[in-house]
C-alpha positions in Angstrom: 0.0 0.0 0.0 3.0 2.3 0.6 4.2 2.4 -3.1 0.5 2.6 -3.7 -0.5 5.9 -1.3 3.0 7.4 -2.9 2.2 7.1 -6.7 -1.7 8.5 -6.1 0.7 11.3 -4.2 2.6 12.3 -6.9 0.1 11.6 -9.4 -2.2 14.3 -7.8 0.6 16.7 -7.2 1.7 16.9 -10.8 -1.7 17.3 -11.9 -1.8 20.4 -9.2 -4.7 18.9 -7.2 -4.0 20.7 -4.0 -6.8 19.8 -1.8 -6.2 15.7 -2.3 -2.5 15.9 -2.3 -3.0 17.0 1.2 -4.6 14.0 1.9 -2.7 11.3 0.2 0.6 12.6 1.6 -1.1 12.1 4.8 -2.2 8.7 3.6 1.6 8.1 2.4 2.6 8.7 5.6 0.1 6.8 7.4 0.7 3.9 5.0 4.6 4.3 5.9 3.9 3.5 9.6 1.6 1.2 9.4 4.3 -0.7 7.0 6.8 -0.6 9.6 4.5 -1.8 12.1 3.4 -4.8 10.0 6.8 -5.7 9.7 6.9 -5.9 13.4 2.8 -6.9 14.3 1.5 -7.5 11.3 -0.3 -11.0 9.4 2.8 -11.5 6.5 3.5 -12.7 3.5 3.5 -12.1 -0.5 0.1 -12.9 -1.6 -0.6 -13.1 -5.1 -2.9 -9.7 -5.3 0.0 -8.0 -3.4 2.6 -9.0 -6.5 -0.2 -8.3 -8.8 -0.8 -4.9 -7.1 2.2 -3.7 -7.1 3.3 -4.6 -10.5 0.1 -2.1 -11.8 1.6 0.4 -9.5 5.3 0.2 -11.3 3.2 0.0 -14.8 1.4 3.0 -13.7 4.4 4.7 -12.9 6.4 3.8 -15.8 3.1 4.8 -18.3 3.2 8.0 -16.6 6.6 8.9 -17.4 6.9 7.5 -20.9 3.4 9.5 -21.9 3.8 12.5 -18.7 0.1 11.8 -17.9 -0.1 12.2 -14.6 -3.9 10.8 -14.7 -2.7 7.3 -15.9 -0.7 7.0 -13.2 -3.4 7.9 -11.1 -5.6 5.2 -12.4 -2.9 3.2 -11.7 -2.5 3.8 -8.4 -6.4 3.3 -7.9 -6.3 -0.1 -9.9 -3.2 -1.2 -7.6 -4.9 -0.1 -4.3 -8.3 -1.9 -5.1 -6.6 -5.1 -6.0 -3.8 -4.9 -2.8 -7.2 -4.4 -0.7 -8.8 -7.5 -2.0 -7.4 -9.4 0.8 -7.9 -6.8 3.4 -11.3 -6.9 2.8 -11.7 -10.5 2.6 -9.5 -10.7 6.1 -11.8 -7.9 7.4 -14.8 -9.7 6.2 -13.7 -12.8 8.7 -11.9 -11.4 11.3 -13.6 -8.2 12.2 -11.9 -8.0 15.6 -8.3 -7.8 13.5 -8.9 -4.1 12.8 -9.7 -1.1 15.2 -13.3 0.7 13.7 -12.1 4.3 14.8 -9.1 4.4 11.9 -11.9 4.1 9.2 -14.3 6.2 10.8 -11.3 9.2 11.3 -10.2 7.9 7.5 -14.1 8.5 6.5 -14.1 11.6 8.0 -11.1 12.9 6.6 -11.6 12.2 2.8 -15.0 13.5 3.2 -13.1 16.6 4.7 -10.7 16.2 1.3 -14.0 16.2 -0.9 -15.6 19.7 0.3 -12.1 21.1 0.2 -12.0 20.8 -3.3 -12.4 23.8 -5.8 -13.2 23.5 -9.1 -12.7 19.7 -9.4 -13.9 17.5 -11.9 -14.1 13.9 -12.5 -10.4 13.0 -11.8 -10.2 15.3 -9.2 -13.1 13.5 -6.6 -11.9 9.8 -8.2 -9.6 9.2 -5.8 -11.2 10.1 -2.5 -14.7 8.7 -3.8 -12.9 5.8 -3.9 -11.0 5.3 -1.1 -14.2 6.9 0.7 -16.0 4.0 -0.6 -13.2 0.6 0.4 -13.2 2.6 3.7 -16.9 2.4 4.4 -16.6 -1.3 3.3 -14.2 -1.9 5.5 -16.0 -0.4 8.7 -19.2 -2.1 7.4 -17.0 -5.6 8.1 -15.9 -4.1 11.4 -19.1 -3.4 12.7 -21.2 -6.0 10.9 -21.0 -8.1 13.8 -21.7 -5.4 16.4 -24.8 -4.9 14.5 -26.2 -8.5 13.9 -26.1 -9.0 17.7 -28.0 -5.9 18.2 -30.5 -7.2 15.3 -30.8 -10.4 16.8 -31.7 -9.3 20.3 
């Protein structure tokens, strides 16, 4: 997710998005400690989405340089990060209690904060938080899901 966070960075600072770039270098940075802690904490491994991931990302890059359209790599970097979260979700999905609910609601929060911030924006401009918006509110959907179903059921 690092390499991910970091080419959606610089993909949004060369297109001069100032409002988002905020965010992802927050999300850069954020995806940088939580690296270092899931070297230390984390559930490891290569899985097959995370090669697959990051190989879009370094295509994504690499398109981006040889055409200098920053919005490629952008797509790119969207592609990558919905793939990498693939298993996430699926983890999430069956082990709720393996992630804390108030990092997605702040993340929620946040890129919804990102969204009224910007000015002006069009399609490629809102892409990138309306989708991590939306994998977020999945994500906190599988955290809470069975919060809620014992409530339902009572």
């Amino acid at each position: 997710m690092l390499v991910i966070t970091t080419l959606g960075f610089f993909s949004s600072l060369a297109q001069g998005n100032t409002s988002v770039v905020w965010f992802l270098g927050v999300c850069t940075f954020h995806s940088l400690i939580m690296f270092l802690m899931g070297i230390k904490y984390g559930i490891g491994g290569w899985a097959k989405e995370d090669i697959l991931a990051l190989i879009i990302a370094i295509i994504g890059i690499v398109i981006w340089q040889v055409t200098d359209d920053p919005v490629l790599g952008l797509y790119a970097a969207i592609t990558a990060d919905l793939i990498g979260m693939i298993p996430a979700l699926i983890k999430t999905y069956k082990l709720p209690n393996t992630e804390y609910y108030l990092t997605y609601i702040l993340d929620l929060a946040a890129i919804l904060l990102t969204g009224l911030a910007v000015q002006n924006g069009g399609f490629n401009e809102y892409l990138y938080p309306a989708y991590l918006f939306a994998v977020n509110a999945v994500m906190l959907i599988f955290i809470l899901r069975p919060k809620f179903s014992k409530f339902i059921s009572r």
